[in-house]
C-alpha positions as a Python dict, from the first residue, in 0.01 Angstrom:
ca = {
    (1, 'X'): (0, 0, 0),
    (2, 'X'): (131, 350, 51),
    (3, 'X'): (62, 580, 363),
    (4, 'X'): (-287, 685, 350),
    (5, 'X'): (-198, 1003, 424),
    (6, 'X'): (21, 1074, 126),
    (7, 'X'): (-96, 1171, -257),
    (8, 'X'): (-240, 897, -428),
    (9, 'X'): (-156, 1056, -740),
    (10, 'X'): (131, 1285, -803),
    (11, 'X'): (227, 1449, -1116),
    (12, 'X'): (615, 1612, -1133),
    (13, 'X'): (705, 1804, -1399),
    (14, 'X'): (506, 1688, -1670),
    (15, 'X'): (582, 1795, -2012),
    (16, 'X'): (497, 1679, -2329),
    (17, 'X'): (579, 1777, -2674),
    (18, 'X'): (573, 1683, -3007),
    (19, 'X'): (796, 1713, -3355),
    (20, 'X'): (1195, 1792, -3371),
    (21, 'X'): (1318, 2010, -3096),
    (22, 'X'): (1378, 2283, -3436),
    (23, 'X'): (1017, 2288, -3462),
    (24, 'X'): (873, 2139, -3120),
    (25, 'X'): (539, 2163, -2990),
    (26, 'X'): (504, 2166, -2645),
    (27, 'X'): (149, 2041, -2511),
    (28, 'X'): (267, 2046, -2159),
    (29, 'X'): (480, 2245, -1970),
    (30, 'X'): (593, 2118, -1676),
    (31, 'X'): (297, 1985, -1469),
    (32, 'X'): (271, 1942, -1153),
    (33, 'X'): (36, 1871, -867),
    (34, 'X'): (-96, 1572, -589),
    (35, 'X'): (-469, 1414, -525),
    (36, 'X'): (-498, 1244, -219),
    (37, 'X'): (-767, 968, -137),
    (38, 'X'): (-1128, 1133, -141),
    (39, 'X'): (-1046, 1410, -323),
    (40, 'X'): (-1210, 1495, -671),
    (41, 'X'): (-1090, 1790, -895),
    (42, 'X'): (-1220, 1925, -1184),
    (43, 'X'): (-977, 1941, -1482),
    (44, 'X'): (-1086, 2257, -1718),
    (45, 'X'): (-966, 2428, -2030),
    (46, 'X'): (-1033, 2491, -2375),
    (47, 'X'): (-1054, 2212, -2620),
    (48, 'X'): (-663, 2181, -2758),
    (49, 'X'): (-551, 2278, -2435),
    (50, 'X'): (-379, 1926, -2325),
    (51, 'X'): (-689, 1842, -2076),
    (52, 'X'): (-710, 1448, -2226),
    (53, 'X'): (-316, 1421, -2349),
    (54, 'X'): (-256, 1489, -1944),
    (55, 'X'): (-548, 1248, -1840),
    (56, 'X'): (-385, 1007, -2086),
    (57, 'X'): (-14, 1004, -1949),
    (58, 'X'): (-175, 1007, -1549),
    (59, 'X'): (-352, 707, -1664),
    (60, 'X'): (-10, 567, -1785),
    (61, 'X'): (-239, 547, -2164),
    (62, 'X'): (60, 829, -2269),
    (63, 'X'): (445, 880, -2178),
    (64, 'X'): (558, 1199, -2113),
    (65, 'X'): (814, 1361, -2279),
    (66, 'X'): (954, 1450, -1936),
    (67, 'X'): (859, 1410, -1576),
    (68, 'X'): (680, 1185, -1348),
    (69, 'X'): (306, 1022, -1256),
    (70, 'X'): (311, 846, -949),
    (71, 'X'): (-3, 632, -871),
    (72, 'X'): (-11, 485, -492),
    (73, 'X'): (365, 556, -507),
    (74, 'X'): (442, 344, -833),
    (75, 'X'): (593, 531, -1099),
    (76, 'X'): (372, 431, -1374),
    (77, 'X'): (632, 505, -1664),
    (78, 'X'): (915, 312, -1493),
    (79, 'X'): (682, -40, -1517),
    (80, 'X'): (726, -257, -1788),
    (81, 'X'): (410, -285, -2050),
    (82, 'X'): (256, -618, -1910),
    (83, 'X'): (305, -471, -1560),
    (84, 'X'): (151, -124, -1647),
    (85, 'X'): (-138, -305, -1791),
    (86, 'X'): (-207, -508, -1497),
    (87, 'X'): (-158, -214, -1270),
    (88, 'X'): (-423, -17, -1497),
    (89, 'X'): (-629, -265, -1444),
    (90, 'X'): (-647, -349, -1100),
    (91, 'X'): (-582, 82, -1019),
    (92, 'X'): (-665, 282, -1236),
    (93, 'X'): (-1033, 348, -1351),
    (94, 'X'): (-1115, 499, -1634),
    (95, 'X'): (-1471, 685, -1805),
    (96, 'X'): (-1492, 848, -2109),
    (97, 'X'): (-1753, 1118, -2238),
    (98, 'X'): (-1821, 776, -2510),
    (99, 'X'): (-1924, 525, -2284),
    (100, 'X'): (-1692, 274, -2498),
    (101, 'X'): (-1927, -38, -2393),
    (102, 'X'): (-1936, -358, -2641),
    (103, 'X'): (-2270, -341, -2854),
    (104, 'X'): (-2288, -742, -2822),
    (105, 'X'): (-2248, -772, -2459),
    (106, 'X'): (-2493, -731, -2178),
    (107, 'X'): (-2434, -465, -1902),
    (108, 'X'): (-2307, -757, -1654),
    (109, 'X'): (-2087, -870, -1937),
    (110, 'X'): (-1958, -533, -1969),
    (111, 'X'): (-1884, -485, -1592),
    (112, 'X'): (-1727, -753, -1599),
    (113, 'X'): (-1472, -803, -1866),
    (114, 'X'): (-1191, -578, -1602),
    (115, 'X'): (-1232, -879, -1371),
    (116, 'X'): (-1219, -1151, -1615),
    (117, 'X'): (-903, -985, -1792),
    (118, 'X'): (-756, -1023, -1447),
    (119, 'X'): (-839, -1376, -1426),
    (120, 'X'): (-1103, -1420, -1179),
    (121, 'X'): (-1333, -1700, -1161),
    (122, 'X'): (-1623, -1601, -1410),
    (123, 'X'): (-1915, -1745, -1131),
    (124, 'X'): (-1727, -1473, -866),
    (125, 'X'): (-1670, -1192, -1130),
    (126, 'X'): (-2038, -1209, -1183),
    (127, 'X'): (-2125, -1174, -882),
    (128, 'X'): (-1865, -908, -792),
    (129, 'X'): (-2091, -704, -1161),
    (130, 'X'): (-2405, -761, -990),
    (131, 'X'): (-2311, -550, -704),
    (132, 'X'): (-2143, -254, -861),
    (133, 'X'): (-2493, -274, -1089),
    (134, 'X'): (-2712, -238, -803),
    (135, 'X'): (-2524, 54, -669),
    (136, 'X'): (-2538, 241, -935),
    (137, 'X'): (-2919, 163, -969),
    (138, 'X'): (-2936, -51, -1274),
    (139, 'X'): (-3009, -399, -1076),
    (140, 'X'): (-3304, -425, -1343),
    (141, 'X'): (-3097, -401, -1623),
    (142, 'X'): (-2842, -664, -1558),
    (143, 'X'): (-2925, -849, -1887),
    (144, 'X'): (-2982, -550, -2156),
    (145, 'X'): (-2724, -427, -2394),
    (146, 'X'): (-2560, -121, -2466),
    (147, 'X'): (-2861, -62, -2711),
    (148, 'X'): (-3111, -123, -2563),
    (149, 'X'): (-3076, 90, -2240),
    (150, 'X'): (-3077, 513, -2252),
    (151, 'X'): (-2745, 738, -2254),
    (152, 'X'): (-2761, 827, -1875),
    (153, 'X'): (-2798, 383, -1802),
    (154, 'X'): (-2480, 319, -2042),
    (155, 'X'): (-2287, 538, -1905),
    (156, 'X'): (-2378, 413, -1524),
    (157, 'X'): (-2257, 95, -1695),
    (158, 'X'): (-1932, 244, -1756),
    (159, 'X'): (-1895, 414, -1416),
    (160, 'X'): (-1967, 33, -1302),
    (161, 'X'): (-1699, -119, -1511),
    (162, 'X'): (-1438, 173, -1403),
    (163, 'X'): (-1515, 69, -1051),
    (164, 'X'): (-1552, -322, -1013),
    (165, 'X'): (-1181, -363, -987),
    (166, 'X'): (-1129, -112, -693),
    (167, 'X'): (-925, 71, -811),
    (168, 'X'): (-789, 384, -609),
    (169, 'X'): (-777, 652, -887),
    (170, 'X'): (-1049, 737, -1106),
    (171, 'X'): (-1024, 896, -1426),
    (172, 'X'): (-1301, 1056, -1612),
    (173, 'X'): (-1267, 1252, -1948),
    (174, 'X'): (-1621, 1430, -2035),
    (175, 'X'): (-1815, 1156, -1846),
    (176, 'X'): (-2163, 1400, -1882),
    (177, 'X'): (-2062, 1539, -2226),
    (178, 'X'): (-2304, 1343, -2451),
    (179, 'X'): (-2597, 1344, -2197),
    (180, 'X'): (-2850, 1646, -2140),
    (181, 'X'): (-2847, 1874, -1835),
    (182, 'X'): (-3073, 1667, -1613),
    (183, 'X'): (-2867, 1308, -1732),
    (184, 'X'): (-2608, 1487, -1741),
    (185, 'X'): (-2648, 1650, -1324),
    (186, 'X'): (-2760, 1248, -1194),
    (187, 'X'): (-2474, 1108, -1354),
    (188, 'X'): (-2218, 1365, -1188),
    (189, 'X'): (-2391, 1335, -866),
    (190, 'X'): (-2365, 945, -883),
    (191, 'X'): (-1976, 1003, -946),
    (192, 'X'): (-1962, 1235, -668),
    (193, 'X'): (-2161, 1010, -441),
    (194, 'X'): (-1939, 704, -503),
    (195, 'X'): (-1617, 897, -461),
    (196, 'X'): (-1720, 1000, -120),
    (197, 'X'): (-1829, 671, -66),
    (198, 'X'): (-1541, 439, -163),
    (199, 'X'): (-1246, 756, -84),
    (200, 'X'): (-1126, 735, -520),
    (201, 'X'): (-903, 1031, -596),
    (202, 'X'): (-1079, 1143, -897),
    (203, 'X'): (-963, 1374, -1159),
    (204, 'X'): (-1277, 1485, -1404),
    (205, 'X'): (-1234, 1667, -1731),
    (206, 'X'): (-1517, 1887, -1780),
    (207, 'X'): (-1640, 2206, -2003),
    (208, 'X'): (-1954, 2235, -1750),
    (209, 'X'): (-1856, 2542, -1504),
    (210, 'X'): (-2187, 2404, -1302),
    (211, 'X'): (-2061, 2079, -1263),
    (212, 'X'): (-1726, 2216, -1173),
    (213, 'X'): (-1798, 2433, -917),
    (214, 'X'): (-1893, 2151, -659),
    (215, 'X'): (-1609, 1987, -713),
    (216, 'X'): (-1301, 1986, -404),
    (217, 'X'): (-1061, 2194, -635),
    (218, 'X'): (-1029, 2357, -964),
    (219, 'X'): (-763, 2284, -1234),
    (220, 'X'): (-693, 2523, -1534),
    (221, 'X'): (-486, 2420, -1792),
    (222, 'X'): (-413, 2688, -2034),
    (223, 'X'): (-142, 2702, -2313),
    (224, 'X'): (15, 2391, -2154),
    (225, 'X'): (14, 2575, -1774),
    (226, 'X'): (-142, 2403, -1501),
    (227, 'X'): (-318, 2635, -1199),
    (228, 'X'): (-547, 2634, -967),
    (229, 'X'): (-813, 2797, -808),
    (230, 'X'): (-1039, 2801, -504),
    (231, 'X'): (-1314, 2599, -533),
    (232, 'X'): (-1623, 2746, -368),
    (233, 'X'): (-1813, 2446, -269),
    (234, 'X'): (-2149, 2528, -376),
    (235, 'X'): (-2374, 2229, -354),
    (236, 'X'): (-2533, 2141, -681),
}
């Protein structure tokens, strides 16, 4: 474990681009920033911008074409693929704007396929899904699957999944995308509420200025150019 005080994700010089170099096309263009512990930013742009190819290769899903990702000081693209796969695991969380659950599995079952990919006793892994359920207010729904529960519940599933390992960086693309405004506003503010309370470095794609605006800080990513802005901190 790193210094608590340094970034727990740091991006250097990020690019990414695609084709020969005679007729390249360059997604990224030399990224770069740090989100410590507690922090959550907001990661906006137009759609074709880069926003998910970036979330991708600080997830370690993507390689760059050049640079660095750092993750709790490990260089992600330096591991080899069974390491980078554990590390994901047991580090990296990640939601998507699809909630990406298994039709045929409960919501426990769900939670807790991260835990029994890393091995742990099934008996403890369900216990360790119970919790993360309650917290995010679904104790009643332990048992139901992905069909049978409402847009805003699956996708408190897959905040719970994202979570149950621990990990220390949190990576959500669209996570309120499908839902409608008020689904859509409980969700975020259950995302917000656990990355206060368990200290995640969070990076959030979003569209939604509202949502955005609460957020710690403000990325823009526009024609493969990272910047930032000031974020306001109006309460939601």
């Amino acid at each position: 474990m790193n210094d608590p005080s340094s970034p727990l994700l740091e991006a250097k010089g990020i690019r990414k681009y695609f084709g020969p170099e005679s007729q390249r096309l360059e997604v990224l263009k030399g990224v770069e920033f740090t989100l410590h512990r507690g922090e959550m930013a907001a990661l906006l742009g137009v759609s074709g911008s880069g926003k998910s190819t970036l979330l991708q290769i600080m997830g370690g899903l993507d390689r760059p074409s050049e640079g660095c990702v750092r993750v709790d000081g490990e260089d992600l693209h330096a591991l080899s693929p069974n390491r980078a796969a554990e590390f994901r695991n047991r580090r990296i969380g990640f939601v998507y704007q699809s909630h990406r659950l298994l039709p045929e599995f409960s919501a426990i079952e769900n939670v807790m396929m991260p835990l029994l990919i890393g091995r742990m006793p099934r008996q403890q892994a369900h216990a360790a899904a119970a919790i993360l359920l309650e917290e995010v207010g679904l104790a009643h729904r332990l048992n139901h699957r992905p069909g049978q529960l409402s847009g805003g519940e699956q996708q408190r599933v897959a905040i719970a999944r994202a979570l149950v390992t621990g990990p220390g960086l949190l990576l959500a693309d669209e996570p309120t995308g499908n839902l409608d405004r008020k689904t859509a506003l409980e969700v975020f503010r259950l995302l917000r509420s656990l990355n206060t309370k368990r200290g995640l470095a969070c990076l959030m794609v979003t569209h939604n200025p509202e949502l955005a605006v609460d957020l710690d800080r403000r990325l823009h990513l526009v024609e493969g150019v990272l910047t930032e802005e000031e974020s306001t901190g109006e309460a939601l």
